[in-house]
C-alpha positions as CSV (number, residue, x, y, z in Angstrom):
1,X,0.0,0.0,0.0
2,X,1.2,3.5,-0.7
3,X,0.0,6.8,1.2
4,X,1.1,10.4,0.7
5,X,0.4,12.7,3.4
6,X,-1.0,16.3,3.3
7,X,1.4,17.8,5.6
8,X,4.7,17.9,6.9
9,X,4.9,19.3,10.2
10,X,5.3,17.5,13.9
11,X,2.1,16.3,13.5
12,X,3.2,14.6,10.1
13,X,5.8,13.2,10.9
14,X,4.1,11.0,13.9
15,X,1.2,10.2,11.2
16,X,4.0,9.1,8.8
17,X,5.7,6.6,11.7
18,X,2.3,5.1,12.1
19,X,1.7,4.5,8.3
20,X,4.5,3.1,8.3
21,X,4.1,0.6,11.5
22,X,0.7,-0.1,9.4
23,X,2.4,-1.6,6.5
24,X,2.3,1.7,4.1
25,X,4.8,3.1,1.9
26,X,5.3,6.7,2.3
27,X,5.7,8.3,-0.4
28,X,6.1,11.8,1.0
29,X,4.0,14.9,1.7
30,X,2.2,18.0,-0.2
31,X,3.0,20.8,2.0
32,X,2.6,24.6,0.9
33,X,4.8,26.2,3.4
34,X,7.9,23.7,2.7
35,X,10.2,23.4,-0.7
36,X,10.2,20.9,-3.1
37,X,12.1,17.9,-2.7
38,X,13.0,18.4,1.3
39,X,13.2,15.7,2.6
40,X,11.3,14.5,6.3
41,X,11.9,11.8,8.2
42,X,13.1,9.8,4.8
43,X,10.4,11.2,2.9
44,X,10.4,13.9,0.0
45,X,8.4,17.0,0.2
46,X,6.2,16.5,-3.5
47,X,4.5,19.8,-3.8
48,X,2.2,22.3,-2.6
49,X,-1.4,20.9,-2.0
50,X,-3.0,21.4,-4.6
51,X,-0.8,19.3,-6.7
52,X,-2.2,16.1,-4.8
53,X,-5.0,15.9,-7.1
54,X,-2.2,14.7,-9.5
55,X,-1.0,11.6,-6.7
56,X,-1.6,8.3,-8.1
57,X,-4.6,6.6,-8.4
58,X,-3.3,4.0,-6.3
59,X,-2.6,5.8,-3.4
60,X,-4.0,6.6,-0.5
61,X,-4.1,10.2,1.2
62,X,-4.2,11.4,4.8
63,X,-4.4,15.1,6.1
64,X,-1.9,15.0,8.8
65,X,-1.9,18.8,10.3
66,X,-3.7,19.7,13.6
67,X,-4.9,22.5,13.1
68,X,-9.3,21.8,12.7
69,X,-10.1,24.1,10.7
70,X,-7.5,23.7,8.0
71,X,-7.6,19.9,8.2
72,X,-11.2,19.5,7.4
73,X,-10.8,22.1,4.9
74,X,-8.5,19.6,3.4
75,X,-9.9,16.7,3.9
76,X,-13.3,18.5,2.1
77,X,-11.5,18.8,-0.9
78,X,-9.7,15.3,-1.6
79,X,-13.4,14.2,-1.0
80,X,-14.6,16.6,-3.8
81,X,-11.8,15.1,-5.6
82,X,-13.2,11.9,-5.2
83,X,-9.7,11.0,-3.7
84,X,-9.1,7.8,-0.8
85,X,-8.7,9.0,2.4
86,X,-6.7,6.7,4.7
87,X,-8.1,6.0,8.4
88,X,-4.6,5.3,10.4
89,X,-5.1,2.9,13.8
90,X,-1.5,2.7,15.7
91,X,-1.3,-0.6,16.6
92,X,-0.7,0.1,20.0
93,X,-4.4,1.6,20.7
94,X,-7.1,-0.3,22.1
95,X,-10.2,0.0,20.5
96,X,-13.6,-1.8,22.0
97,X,-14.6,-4.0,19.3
98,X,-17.9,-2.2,18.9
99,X,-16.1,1.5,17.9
100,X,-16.6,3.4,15.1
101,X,-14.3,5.1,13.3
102,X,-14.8,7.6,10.4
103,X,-12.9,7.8,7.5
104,X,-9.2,10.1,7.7
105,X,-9.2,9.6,11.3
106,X,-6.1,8.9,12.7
107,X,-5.4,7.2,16.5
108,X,-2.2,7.1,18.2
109,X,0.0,5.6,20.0
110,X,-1.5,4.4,23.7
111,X,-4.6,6.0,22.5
112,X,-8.1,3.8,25.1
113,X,-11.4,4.3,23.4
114,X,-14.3,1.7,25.0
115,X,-17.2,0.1,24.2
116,X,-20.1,1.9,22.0
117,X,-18.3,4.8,21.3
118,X,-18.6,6.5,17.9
119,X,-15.9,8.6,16.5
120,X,-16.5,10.9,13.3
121,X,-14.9,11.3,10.2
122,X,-11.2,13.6,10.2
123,X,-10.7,13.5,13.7
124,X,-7.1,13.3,15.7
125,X,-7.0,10.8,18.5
126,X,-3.5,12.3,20.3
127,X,-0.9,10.4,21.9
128,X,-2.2,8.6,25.2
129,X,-5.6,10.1,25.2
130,X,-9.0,8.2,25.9
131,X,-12.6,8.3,25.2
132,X,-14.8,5.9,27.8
133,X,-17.8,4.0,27.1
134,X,-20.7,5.5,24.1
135,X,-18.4,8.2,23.5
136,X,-18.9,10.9,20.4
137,X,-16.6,12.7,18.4
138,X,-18.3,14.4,15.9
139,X,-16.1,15.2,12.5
140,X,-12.6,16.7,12.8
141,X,-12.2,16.6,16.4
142,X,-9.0,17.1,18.0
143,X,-8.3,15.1,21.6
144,X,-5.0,15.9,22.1
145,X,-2.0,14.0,23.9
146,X,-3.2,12.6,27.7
147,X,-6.6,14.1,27.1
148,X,-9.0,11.9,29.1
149,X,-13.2,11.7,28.7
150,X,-15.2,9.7,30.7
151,X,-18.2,7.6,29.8
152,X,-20.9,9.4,27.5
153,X,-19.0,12.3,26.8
154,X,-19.8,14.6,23.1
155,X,-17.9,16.3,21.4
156,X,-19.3,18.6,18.4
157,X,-17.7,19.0,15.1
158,X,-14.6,20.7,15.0
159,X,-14.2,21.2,18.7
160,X,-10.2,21.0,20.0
161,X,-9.0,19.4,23.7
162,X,-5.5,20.6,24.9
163,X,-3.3,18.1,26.6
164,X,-3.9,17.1,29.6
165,X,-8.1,18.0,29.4
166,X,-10.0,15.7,31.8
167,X,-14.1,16.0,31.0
168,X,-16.7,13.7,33.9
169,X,-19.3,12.0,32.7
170,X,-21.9,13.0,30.7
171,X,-21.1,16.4,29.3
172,X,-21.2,17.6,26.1
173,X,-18.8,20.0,24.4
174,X,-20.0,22.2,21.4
175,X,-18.7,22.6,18.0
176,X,-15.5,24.6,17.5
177,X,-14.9,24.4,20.9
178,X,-11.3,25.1,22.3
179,X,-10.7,23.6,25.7
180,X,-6.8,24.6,26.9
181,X,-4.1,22.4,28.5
182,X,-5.3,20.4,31.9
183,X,-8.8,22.3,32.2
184,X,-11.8,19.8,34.1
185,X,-15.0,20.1,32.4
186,X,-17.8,19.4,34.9
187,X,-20.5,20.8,32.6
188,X,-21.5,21.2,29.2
189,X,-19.9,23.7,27.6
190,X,-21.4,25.6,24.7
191,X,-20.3,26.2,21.1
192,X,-17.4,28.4,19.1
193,X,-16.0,29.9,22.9
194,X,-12.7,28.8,24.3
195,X,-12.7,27.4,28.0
196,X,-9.8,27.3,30.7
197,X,-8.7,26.3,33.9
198,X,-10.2,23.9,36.9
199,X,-13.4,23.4,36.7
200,X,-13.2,24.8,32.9
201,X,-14.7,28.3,32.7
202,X,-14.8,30.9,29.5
203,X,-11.2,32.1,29.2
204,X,-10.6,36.2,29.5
């Protein structure tokens, strides 16, 4: 199997150790802010964007920045491009038999998500994070590293976790969303505001 990845940051590479783990050959990454031919973590740098309409048929794609808005803007248009989008499981995660997982998601290392839980399409899974029992991500969530939801926990469309987050039982977050670094969420928190601290409340 061959991938190319749309991206070539920090985030890119981890998404590029995984694809390989998985079995995939990389063959390198459309990135607009980085030169043609550079080369990351053995990998070439193929082109701006755009030019990944022109990838081959053959391969699949996968839009490794974490940054939500950009990365479903992304994945958007490889869809409209009728282009494969690869969903990337580290082997080291332990998904519940009964999850679901959307297409272009990717799940990392050490990543816990339990039974009946539901994640969306485009969504980052960070490094050592977990989602408890009937969980839901909605599309192009970001959890990010140590991030840690307990049972029936939502998450709206676009809405972004910072390290560390820890969210009880029971709430749901709103879309676009931005929750910073080791904030508790003890209630439901609404949509497009960013929330701090312990318990979370709306940041200055």
């Amino acid at each position: 199997m061959r991938i190319a990845l749309i991206g070539a940051g920090g985030h890119g590479k981890v998404v590029c150790s995984i694809a390989r783990r998985l079995g995939y050959q990389v063959l390198g990454y459309y990135d607009d802010g980085c030169s043609l031919g550079d080369m990351v973590l053995g990998a070439p740098i193929l082109g701006r964007f755009e030019q990944a309409r022109l990838a081959p048929e053959d391969c699949w794609l996968h839009v490794s920045l974490g940054q939500n808005q950009l990365r479903a803007q992304r994945f958007l248009v490889l869809k409209s491009w009728g282009r494969r989008v690869a969903t990337l499981i580290d082997p080291s995660a332990v998904l519940d038999e009964t999850v679901e997982v959307g297409e272009g998601t990717v799940i990392m290392p050490g990543v816990v998500v339990n039974v009946d839980s539901r994640i969306g399409r485009n969504c980052i899974l960070n490094t050592s994070c977990s989602l408890d029992h009937d969980g839901r991500l909605e599309d192009h969530v970001h959890l990010c590293p140590g991030s840690h939801l307990a049972g029936t926990v939502t998450v709206g469309e676009g809405a972004m976790l910072g390290t560390g987050v820890s969210v009880i039982p029971g709430c749901t977050i709103g879309a676009g969303t931005v929750v910073g670094a080791g904030a508790v969420v003890v209630r439901n928190l609404p949509a497009h505001l960013t929330f701090v601290g312990i318990p979370a409340r709306p940041a200055p």
